[in-house]
C-alpha positions in Angstrom: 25.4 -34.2 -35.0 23.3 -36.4 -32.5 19.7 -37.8 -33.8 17.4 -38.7 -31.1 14.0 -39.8 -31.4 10.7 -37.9 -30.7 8.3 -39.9 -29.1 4.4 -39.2 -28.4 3.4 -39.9 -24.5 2.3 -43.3 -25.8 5.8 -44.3 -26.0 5.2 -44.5 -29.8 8.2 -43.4 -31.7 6.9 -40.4 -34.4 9.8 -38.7 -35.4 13.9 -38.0 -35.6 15.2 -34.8 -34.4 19.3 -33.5 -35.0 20.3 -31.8 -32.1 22.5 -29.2 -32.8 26.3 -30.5 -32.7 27.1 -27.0 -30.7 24.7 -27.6 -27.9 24.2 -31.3 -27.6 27.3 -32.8 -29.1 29.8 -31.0 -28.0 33.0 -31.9 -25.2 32.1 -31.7 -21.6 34.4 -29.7 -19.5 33.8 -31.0 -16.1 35.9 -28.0 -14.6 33.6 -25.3 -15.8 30.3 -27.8 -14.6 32.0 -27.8 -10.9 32.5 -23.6 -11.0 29.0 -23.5 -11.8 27.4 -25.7 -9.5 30.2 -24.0 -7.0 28.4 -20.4 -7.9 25.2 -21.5 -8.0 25.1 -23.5 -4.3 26.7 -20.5 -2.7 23.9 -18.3 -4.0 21.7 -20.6 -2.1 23.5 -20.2 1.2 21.4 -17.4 3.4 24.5 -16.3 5.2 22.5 -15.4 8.0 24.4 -17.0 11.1 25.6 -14.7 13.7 27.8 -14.9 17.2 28.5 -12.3 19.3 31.9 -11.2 20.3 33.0 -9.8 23.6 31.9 -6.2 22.9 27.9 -7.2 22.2 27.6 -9.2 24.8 25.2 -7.5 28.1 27.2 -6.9 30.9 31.1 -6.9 31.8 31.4 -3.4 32.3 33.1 -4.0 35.9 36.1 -5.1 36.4 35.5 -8.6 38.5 38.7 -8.0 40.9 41.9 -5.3 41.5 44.8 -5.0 39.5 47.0 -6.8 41.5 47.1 -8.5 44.7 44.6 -11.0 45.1 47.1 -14.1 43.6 45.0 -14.8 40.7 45.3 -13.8 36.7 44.8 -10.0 35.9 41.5 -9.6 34.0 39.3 -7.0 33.2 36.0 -8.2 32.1 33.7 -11.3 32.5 32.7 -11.1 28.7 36.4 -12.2 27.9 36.1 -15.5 25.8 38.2 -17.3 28.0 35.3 -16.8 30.6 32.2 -18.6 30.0 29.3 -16.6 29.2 32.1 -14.7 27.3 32.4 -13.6 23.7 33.5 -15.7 20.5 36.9 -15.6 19.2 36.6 -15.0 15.4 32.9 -16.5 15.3 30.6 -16.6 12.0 29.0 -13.6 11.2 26.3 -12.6 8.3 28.3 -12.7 5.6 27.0 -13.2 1.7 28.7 -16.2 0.1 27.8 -15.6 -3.6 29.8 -15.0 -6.1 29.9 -14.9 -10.0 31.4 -16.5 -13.1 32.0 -15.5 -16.5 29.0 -15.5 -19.0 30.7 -17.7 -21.2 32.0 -20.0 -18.5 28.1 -20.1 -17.8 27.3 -20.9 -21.1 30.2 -23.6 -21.2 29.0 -25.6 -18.1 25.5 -25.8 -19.8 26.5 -27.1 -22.9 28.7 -29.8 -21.5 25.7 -30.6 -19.0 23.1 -30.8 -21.6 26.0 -32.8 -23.8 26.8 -35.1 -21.4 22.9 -35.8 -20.6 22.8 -37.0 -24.9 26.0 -38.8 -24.4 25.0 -40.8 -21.5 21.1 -41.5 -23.4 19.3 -39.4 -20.3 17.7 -36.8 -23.1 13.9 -37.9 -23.8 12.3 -35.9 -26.4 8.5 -35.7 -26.6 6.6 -34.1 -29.5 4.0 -32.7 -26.8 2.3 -33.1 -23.6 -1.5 -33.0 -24.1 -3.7 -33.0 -20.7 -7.5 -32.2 -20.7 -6.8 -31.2 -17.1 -4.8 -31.2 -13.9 -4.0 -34.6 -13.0 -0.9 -35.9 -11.1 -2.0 -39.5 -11.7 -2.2 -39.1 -15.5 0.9 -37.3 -15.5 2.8 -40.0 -13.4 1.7 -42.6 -16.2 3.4 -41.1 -18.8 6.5 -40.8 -16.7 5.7 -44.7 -15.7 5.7 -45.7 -19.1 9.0 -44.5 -20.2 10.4 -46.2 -16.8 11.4 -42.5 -15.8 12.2 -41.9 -12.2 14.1 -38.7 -11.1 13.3 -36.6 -13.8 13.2 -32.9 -14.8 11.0 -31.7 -17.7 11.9 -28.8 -19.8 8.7 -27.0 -21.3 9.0 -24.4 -24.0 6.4 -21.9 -23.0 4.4 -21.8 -19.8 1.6 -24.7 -19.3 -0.5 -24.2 -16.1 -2.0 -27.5 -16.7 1.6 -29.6 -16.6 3.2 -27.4 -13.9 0.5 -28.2 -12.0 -0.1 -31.4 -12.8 3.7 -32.4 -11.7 3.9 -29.5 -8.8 3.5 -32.9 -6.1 5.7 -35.3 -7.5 8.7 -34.8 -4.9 11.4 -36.6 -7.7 10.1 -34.3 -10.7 10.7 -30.8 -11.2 9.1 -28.9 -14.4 10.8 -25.8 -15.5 10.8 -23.7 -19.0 13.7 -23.6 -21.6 14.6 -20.2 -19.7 15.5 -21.6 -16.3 17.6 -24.4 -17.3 20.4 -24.8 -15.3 23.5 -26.8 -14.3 22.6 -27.7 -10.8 19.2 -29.3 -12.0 20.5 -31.0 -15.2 23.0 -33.0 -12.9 20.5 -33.2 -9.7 17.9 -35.7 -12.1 18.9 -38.4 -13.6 16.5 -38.1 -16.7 16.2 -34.7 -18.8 12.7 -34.6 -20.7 12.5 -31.9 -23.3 9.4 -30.9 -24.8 10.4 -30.7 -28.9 9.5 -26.7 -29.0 11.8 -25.8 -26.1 14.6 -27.9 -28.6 14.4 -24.6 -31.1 14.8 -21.9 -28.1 17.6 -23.8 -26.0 19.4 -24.1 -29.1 19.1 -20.4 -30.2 19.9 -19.4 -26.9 23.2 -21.5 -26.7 24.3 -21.7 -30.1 
């Protein structure tokens, strides 16, 4: 069962937390993490590209020359593809690219991302996150003083002050315990987790 510390935003250490062995101990399957991020960056695609093939393109609708007779290759349109100004053989068309995975294959790739984040000592834990107000400045300190540089910040519960406080930082993202996902626990190097988001990711995943 892993132990991590709990630190205050002073860097002082005030406490020991066990993870639960389940969520953040457990073996990372690497195949599961790639059909995840797979699924989840082909959600992203928009799908909206579009070329038009021989019978949407204006004009064509005589045929340039006769039949036969004049020496040159029989055709009967100047929208053919071989013709420029023509059509597109087999172009792209709007298409949607997502696709799904199993719920437990979901639940697999973010345990082994959250495991692999305490196996490779990314996981900061922090007992809270006090501001008085919005301040980017005051929030980069904290993130300063713990040498923390691509980072994303799990909250348990929604905090205008913090979200807005980080919203302009372009290397941090802030999210709660409910939108944790794969393709952002492997996009930032550093995981922050505020200790009451610990207790619902847990009960979520367990």
């Amino acid at each position: 069962m892993p132990v991590v510390s709990v630190y205050d935003i002073e860097k002082n250490k005030v406490a020991e937390v066990a993870l639960n062995d389940a969520v953040f101990g457990a073996e990372v399957n690497r195949d599961v993490i790639y059909e995840v991020v797979r699924m989840q960056m082909a959600a992203k695609r928009q799908g909206t590209h579009d070329t038009k093939e021989r019978g949407e393109i204006r004009g064509g609708g005589k045929k340039p020359w006769r039949q036969k007779g004049t020496g040159r290759a029989r055709v009967g349109t100047t929208r053919s593809p071989l013709w420029r100004g023509g059509g597109t053989v087999f172009g792209p068309t709007p298409r949607d690219y997502s696709f799904t995975v199993p719920k437990k294959v979901r639940r697999l790739a973010l345990i082994s991302a959250l495991s692999m984040k305490v196996r490779e000592e990314k996981l900061l834990v922090l007992k809270d996150f006090p501001l008085a107000e919005v301040k980017t400045k005051k929030f980069k300190e904290v993130l300063d003083r713990f040498g923390l540089k691509k980072t994303l910040v799990v909250i348990g519960e929604a905090d205008r002050v913090l979200e807005m406080s980080s919203r302009n930082l372009p290397d941090v993202k802030m999210m709660r315990c409910e939108g944790i996902n794969v393709y952002d626990l492997l996009k930032y190097d550093s995981l922050v987790l505020l200790e009451p988001s610990i207790q619902k990711i847990e009960g979520a995943l367990a």
